[in-house]
Each structure stands twice: as structure tokens, then as C-alpha cells.
C-alpha positions in Angstrom: 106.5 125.6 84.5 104.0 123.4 85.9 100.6 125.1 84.4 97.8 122.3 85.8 99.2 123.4 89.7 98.8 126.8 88.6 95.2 126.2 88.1 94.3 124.1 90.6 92.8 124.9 94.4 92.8 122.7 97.0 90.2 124.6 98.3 88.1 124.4 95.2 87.5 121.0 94.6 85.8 121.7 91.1 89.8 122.9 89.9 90.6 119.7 91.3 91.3 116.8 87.8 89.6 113.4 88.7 91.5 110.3 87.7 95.3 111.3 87.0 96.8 109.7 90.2 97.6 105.9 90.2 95.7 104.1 92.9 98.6 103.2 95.6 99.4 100.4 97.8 99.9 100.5 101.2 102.9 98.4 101.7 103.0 95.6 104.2 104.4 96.2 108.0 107.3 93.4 109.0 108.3 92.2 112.1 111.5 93.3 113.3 112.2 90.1 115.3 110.2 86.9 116.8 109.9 86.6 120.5 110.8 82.9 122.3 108.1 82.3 124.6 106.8 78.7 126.0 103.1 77.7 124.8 102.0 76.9 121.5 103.6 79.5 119.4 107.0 79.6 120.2 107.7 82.1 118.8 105.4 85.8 117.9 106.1 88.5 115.3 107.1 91.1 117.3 106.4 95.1 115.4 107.7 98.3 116.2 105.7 101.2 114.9 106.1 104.6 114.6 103.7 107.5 114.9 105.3 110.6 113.1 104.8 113.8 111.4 105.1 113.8 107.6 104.9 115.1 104.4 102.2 113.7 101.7 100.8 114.3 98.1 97.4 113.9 97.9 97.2 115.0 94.0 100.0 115.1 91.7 98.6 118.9 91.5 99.2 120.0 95.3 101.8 120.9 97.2 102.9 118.4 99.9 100.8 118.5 102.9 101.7 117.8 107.0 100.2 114.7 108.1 100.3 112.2 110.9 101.1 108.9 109.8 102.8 105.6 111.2 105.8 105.2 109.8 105.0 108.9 108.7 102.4 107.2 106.0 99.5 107.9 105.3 97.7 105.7 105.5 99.7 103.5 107.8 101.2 100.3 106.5 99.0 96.9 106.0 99.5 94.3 109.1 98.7 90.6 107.9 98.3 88.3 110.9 97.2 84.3 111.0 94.3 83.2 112.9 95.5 82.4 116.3 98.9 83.4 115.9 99.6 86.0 118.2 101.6 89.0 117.8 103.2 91.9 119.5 103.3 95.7 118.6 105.2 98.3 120.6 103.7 102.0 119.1 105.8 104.2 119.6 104.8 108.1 119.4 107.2 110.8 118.0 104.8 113.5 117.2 105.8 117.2 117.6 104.3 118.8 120.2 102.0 120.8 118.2 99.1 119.5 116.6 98.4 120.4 112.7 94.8 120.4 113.6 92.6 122.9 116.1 92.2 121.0 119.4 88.6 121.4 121.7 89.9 122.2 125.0 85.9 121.6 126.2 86.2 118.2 125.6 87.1 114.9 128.0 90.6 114.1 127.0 91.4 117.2 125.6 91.7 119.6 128.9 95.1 119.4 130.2 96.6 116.5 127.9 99.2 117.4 125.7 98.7 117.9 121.5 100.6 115.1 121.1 98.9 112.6 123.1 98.4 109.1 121.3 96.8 105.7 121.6 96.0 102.9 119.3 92.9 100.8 119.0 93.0 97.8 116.8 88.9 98.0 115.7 86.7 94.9 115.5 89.6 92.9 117.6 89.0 90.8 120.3 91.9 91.5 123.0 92.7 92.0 126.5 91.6 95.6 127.8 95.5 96.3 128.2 95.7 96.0 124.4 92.6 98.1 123.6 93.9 100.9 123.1 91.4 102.8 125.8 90.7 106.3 125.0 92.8 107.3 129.0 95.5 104.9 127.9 97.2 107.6 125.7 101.3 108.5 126.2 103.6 110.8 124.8 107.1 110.6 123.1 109.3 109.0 125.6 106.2 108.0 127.8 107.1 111.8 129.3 103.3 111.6 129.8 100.6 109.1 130.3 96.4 108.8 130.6 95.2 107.7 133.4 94.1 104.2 132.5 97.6 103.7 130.5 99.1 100.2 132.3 101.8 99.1 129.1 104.2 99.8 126.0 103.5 97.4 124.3 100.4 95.3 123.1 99.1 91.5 122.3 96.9 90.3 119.8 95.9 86.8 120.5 93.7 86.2 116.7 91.9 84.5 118.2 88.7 85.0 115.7 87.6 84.9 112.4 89.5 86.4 109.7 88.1 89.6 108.8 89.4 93.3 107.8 89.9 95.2 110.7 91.6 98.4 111.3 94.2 100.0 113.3 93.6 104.0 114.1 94.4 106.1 116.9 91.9 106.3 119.9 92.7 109.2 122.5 89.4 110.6 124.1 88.2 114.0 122.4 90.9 113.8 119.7 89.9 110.5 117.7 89.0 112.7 114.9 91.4 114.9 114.9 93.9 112.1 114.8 92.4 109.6 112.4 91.5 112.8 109.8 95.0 113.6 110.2 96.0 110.1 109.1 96.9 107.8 111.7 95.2 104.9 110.5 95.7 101.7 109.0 94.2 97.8 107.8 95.2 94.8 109.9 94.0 91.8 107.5 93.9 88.4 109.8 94.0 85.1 107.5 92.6 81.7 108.9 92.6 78.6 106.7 88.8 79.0 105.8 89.4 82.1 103.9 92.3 80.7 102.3 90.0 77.1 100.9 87.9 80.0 99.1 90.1 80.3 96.0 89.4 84.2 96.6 91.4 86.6 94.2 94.8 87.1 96.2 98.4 89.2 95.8 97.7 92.1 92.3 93.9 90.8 92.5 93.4 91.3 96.3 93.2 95.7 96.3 92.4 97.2 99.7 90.2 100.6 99.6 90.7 103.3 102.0 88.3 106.2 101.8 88.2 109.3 103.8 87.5 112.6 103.0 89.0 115.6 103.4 89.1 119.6 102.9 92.0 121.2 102.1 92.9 124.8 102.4 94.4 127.2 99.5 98.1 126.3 100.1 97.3 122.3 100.1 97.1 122.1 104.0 94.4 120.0 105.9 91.3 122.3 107.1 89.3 121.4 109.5 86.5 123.3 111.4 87.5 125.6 114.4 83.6 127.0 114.8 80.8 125.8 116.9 77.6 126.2 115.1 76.2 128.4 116.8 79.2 130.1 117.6 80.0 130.5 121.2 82.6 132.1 123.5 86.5 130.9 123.9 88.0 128.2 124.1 86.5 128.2 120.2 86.0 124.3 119.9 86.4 122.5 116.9 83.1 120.3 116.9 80.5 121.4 114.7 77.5 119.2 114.5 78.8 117.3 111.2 82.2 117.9 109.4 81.7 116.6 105.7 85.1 117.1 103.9 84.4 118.2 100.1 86.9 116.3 98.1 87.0 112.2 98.4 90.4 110.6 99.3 91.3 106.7 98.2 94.7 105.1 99.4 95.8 108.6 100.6 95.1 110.1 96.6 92.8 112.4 95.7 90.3 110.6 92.8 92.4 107.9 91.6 92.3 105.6 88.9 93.5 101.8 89.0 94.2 99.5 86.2 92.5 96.4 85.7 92.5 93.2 84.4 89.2 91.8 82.7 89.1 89.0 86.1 87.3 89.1 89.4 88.9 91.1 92.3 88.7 91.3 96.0 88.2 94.8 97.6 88.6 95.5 101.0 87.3 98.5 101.6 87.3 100.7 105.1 85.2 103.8 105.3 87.5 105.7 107.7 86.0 109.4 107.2 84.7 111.2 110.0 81.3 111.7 109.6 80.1 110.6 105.9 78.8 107.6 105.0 78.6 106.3 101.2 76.9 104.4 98.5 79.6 102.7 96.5 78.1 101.3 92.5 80.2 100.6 89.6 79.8 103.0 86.8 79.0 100.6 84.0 76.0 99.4 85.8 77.8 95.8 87.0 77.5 94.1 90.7 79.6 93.6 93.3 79.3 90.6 95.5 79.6 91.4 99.1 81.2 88.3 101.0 82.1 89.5 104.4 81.8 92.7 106.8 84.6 93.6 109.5 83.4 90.7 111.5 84.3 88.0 108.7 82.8 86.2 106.2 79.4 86.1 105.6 77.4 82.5 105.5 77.1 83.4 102.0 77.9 85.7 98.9 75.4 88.5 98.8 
């Protein structure tokens, strides 16, 4: 009998142990084919993605718990692109109809538009507004349904930029966080040739961050706020002022630890929670050296 899931809560994030789940990975999206094309780049990586429902362990401790993921991950895999390189993604949404989270029928997006509306925005890319994932631009398994300002399947990212650490997440107009606390959200590194002169730690050394936080409810499943403060009459929305989730989430794990080597590492780190905003510090006292944001490198280490 497992006695440690007997005495933890998800809801109680003091029963919750600190530092027993390995820090994981996101693994790294392929192309499923190139495309031929005239121009410079002959040929593109060309992505199919998936938007599904899932089933996830936050905490060796918990139950599973429903998410949204692509690919059914959370969070979504890593996309590494070159520097002006382009490349093609078709998302493609299979979400049940029913959302896992309580949907605000008050707001813009969210009146008549199905639960299982989606859109994605590639954030901090420079693209064509076709590609940019607008919040009206959403669609539903099959393409059954569509936003208003939704014009294409499938989407082009010239990289034509710096390289930086942007992210992938879902976009659709009064569900955004609904959607991205549920999970669908991702890292989309883009490489140039400056980056790669550097000698930056790469491959083991190289460790991407993903933090969010999150409330859970007694049986493991994602809570999320269905009262107004003050409350008010139906529809009951799900907007309070500020939603601060009580337990912290890395990589998808509640708390984890990560094994290292007495060497300098690169962290990429995205702070994709709702509302919260944090001050990261090393426990032993020591420095980090900042030497980019999500627009690229900085002139110099800070």
C-alpha cells in the first residue's frame, strides 16, 4: 500500500513532499517531412501538432490529472528552429468538447464559441498576422468551427530575428488562461550562428525551466476559480481580480529536484503562470548571470 499518497492533499500543499520528483525534459518536436519550395531554402521543416486531452502526474504522490497538452504533454514539446530558416506548423485541435476548466460566458470570445475553441500564438515572434495566432483566429476539431478573423491551417515562421527563447501557448480571446493553466504551452528555441560562437553550455548543460503554478483540488484535479469577487448574478464568471495558484509547478512536476554537475549551466526559463510573478535566488547564496531576455541576447552578461 502506497502510505505517502495516503497522506498527501493536493489541496493542501503543506502534505505536499518538496524535492522527490526528477526534474523532466521536454522532448524535442520533429518535422514530419520538408517542403520543396523555390527561394533560398529549398526546402522547410514542415510540423504537425496536436492539441489533445491527457492524463499527467504532477507528483509521484497524486493521482493523474486531465490536462490539455500538444501532443497530449504537458508542457508541449521543445521546437528548435535556425535563424532564418523558415518553417511550417499545421496545429491541429482534437480537444473534447468539454472544457476541464469553468468558462466566463461574459467575456469577448467566450459567448457563443465552443469549449473547445483553439489558437496558437508563437510569443516574442516576428511573423505575418496570418501566423499570429489572433485571439478571433481560433477553429475547432475538423475546422467544424472558426473565429472570425481565422484565414489558414497552417502557419509560417520566417526567423527572421535574433535568437532568443520564445514560447508557443494557446491564444483564443477570453480563454488564454484557461487554456495556457490547463497546459497548452510550450518553448520554441531559435539558434543563429552568434549564439552558437559563445561557447554557452549546450545538450545535458543547456536545462529549460518552465514554471507555472497551479491549485489542485482533493482528488488531484486542476481547480480554478468559478467566483467573481464580489460575487454577482449567473453566468458565475471565472475571473476574480488575481488567481495565484498555491503550489509551484517546474517542467510539469510539482517541486522537483535536478542533478548537477559542479560546471556552469544555461537555464532558460519561462514564467508561464497566470498572474504571479517571481524572484528566482540560488539557495547557497551564489549568482546567476543573466545573458539574454525573450528578445535575445543581451550586449552583455549581467
Amino acid at each position: 500500500m502506497d502510505h505517502s499518497r495516503q497522506r498527501t492533499n493536493p489541496a493542501d500543499p503543506k502534505t505536499i513532499r518538496k524535492f522527490v520528483n526528477r526534474l523532466p525534459i521536454p522532448r524535442q518536436a520533429l518535422p514530419i517531412n520538408y517542403d520543396t519550395c523555390k527561394g533560398k531554402w529549398p526546402k522547410r521543416p514542415f510540423y504537425r501538432i496536436y492539441m489533445r486531452e491527457n492524463y499527467h502526474r504532477f507528483h509521484k504522490d497524486f493521482p493523474l490529472t486531465k490536462i490539455w497538452g500538444y501532443n497530449g504533454k504537458y508542457p508541449g514539446p521543445i521546437i528548435e528552429a535556425e535563424k532564418d530558416v523558415p518553417i511550417r506548423i499545421q496545429w491541429i485541435n482534437q480537444l473534447p468538447d468539454k472544457h476541464i476548466l469553468p468558462v466566463d460566458r461574459s467575456l469577448h470570445g467566450c459567448g457563443d464559441s465552443p469549449d473547445n475553441c483553439a489558437v496558437v500564438h508563437l510569443h516574442g515572434a516576428n511573423v505575418a498576422s496570418s501566423s499570429d495566432g489572433h485571439p478571433d483566429a481560433w477553429f475547432t476539431p475538423g475546422y467544424r468551427n472558426v473565429g472570425p478573423s481565422f484565414s489558414r491551417k497552417i502557419y509560417e515562421y520566417p526567423n527572421h530575428q535574433p535568437g532568443a527563447t520564445l514560447w508557443y501557448h494557446d491564444h483564443v480571446g477570453g480563454m488564454t488562461r484557461l487554456n495556457v493553466y490547463a497546459g497548452l504551452l510550450g518553448l520554441y528555441i531559435l539558434r543563429d550562428p552568434l549564439e552558437k560562437r559563445l561557447n554557452l553550455p549546450q545538450g545535458d548543460y543547456e536545462i529549460p525551466l518552465i514554471i507555472q503554478d497551479k491549485q489542485f483540488n482533493e482528488d488531484g484535479s486542476l481547480f480554478y476559480p468559478d467566483n467573481a469577487t464580489p460575487p454577482v448574478d449567473k453566468p458565475t464568471p471565472s475571473t476574480p481580480s488575481f488567481f495565484f495558484g498555491n503550489t509551484v509547478v517546474v517542467n510539469g512536476k510539482i517541486w522537483p529536484y535536478l542533478n548537477v554537475e559542479p560546471r556552469k549551466y544555461r537555464f532558460r526559463i519561462l514564467n508561464g503562470s497566470n498572474t504571479r510573478a517571481y524572484t528566482l535566488s540560488l539557495s547557497n547564496g551564489g549568482s546567476f548571470i543573466q545573458i539574454g531576455t525573450d528578445l535575445g541576447l543581451l550586449r552583455r552578461p549581467m
